[in-house]
DRENBADREN-844588 format. One line per 2 residues: number of its first residue (from 1); their letters; for each residue x, y, z of C-alpha. Coordinates in Angstrom, 3 decimals. Each point is the difference from the previous one (the first is absolute). Layout:
! DRENBADREN-844588
NUM	A	X,Y,Z | ... .
END
This chain:
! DRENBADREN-844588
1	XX	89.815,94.590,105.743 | -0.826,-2.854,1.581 .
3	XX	2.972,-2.450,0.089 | -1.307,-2.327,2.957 .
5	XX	-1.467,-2.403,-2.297 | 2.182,-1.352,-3.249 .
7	XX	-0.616,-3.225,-1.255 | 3.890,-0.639,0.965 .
9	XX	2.485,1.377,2.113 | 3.615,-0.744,0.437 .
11	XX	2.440,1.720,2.330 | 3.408,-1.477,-0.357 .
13	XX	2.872,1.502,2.260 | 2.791,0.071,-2.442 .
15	XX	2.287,1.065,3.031 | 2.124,-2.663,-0.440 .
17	XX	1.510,0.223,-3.358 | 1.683,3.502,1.303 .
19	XX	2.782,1.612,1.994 | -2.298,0.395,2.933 .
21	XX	0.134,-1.433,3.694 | -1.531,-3.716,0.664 .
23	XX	-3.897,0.055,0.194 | -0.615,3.448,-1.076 .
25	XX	-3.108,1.186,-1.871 | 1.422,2.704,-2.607 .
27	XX	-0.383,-1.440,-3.422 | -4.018,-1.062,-1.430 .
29	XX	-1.231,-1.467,-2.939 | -3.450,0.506,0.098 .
31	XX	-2.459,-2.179,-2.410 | -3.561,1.469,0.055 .
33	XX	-2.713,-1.467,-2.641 | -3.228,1.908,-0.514 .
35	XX	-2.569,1.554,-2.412 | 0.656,3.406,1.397 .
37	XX	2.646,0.088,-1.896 | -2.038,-0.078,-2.859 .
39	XX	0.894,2.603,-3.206 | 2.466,1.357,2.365 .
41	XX	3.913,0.125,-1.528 | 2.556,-1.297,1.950 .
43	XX	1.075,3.430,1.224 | -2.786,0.818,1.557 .
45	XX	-0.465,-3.747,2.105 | 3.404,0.346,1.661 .
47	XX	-0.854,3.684,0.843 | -3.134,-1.725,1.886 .
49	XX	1.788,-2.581,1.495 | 2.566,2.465,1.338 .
51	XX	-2.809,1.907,1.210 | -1.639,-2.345,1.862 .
53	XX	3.693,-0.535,1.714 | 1.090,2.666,0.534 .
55	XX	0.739,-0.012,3.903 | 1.327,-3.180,-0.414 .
57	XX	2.834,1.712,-2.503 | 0.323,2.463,2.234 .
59	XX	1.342,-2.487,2.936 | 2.926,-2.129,-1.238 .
61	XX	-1.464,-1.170,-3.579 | 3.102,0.503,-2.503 .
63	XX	-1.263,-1.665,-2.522 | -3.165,-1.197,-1.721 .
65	XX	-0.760,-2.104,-3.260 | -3.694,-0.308,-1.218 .
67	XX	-1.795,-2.266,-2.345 | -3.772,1.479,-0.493 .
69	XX	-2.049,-1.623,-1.914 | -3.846,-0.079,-0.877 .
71	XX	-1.455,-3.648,0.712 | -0.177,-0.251,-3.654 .
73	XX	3.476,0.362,-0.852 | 1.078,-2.441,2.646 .
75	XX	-1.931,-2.861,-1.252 | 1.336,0.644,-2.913 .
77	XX	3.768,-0.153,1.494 | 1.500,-2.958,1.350 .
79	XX	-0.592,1.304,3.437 | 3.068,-0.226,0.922 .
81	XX	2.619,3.231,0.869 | 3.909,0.167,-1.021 .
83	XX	1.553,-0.395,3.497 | 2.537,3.639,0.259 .
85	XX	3.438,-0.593,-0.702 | 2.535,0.490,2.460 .
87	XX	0.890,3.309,0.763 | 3.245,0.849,-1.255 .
89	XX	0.542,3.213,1.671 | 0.255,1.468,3.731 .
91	XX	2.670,0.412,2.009 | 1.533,-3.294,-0.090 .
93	XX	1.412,1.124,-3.567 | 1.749,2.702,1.677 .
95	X	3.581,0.044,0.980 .
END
């Protein structure tokens, strides 16, 4: 699958909302748009985004969010994604 071209691509680090050191790179939200996604569930997108990343999850990734969408379905959005909320977990929770 050839992921090199989507009509959009975001890759926001989402680092900061977490429990994690300044400036590192361990939490993604990744926004891809494009018609290869076509009659292809939801499931099955995020299994071929993680795919196509999977050394990157391999090295320090904790956690990714995607939005994949055919070019179709985000014209017809506002083209705009939820931001994450904070996370409200990790170790500085624990006592």
């Amino acid at each position: 699958i050839n992921f090199y071209q989507p009509s959009h691509l975001d890759i926001i680090n989402e680092s900061y909302k977490h429990n994690v050191p300044k400036d590192s790179e361990t939490h993604f939200k990744v926004v891809i748009i494009s018609d290869l996604f076509k009659d292809i569930g939801l499931t099955k997108r995020h299994q071929m985004v993680y795919d196509v990343l999977k050394e990157e999850l391999k090295s320090g990734v904790h956690a990714l969010s995607i939005v994949a969408k055919t070019e179709q379905q985000w014209q017809e959005s506002s083209k705009t994604v939820e931001p994450s909320p904070q996370c409200l977990g990790g170790m500085k929770h624990q006592k």
